[in-house]
C-alpha positions in Angstrom: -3.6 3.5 0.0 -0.8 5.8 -1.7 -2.1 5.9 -5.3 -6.0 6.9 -4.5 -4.8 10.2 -3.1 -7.3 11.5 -6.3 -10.9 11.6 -5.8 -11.4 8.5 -8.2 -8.8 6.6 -10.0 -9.7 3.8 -12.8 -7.8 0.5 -12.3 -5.5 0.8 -14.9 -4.5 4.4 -13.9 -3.6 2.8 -10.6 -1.8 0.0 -11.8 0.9 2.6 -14.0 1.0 4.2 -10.7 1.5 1.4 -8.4 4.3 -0.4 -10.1 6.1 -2.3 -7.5 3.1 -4.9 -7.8 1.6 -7.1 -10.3 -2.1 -5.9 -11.6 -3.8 -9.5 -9.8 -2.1 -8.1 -6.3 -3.2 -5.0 -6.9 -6.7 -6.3 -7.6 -6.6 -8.9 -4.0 -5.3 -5.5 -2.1 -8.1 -3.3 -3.7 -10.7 -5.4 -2.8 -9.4 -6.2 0.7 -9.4 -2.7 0.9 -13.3 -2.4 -0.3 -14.3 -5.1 2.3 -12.4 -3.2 5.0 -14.7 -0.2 4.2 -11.4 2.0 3.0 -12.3 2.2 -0.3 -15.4 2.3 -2.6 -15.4 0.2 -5.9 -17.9 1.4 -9.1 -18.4 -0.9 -11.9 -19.6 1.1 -15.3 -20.6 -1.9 -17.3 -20.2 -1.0 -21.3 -17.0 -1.0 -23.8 -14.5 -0.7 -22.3 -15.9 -1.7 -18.8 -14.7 0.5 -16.1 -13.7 0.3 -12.5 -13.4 3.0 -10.8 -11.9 3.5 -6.7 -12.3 6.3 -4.1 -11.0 5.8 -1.0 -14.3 6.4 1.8 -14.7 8.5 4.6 -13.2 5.9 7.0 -10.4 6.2 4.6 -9.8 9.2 4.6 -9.9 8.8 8.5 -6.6 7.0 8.6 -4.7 10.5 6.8 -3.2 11.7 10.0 -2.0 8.3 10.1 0.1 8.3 7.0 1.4 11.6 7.7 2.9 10.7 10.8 4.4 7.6 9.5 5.2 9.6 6.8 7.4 12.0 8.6 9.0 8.5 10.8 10.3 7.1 7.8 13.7 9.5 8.1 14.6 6.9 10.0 14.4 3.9 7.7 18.4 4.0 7.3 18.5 3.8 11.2 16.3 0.4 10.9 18.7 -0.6 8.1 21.7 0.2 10.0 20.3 -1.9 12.9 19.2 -4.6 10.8 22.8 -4.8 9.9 24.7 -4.3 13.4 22.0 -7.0 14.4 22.8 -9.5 12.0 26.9 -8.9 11.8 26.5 -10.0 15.4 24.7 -13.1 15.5 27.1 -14.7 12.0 29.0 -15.7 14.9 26.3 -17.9 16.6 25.9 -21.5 15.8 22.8 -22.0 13.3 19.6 -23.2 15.7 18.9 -26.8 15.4 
């Protein structure tokens, strides 16, 4: 949900934000997000339409959640660094038939 940190966000100003996704992923995720009760949609019919997002009280609810991953991801070089040891070891097995 990084990106609807602001009380309400339009679509578009999300999409500049959220650029390591294309806008129709960003659209499936938002509204998965919506039916999951994290985040409330407003349509404002008119020119230009507008779509507005807000993440909901059970949204908000997940916070301490975030922080605390948050603060474990110091250790992302430790899970690439595995990832790695993990993988140099196993060249060295036959491919699984």
């Amino acid at each position: 949900m990084r990106g609807l940190e602001k009380v309400t966000n339009r679509f578009v100003e999300l999409d500049r934000r959220i650029t390591t996704i294309s806008p129709k992923v960003l659209t499936q995720r938002l509204r998965q997000l919506e039916r999951d009760g994290l985040v409330v949609r407003t349509f404002h019919p008119g020119v230009p339409r507008r779509v507005k997002y807000e993440i909901s009280d059970l949204g908000r609810s997940l916070a301490p959640l975030f922080a605390t991953l948050a603060e474990w991801s110091v250790n992302l070089d430790k899970v690439e660094q595995a990832r790695q040891a993990y993988d140099a070891s196993n060249r060295k097995l036959p491919p699984p038939k």
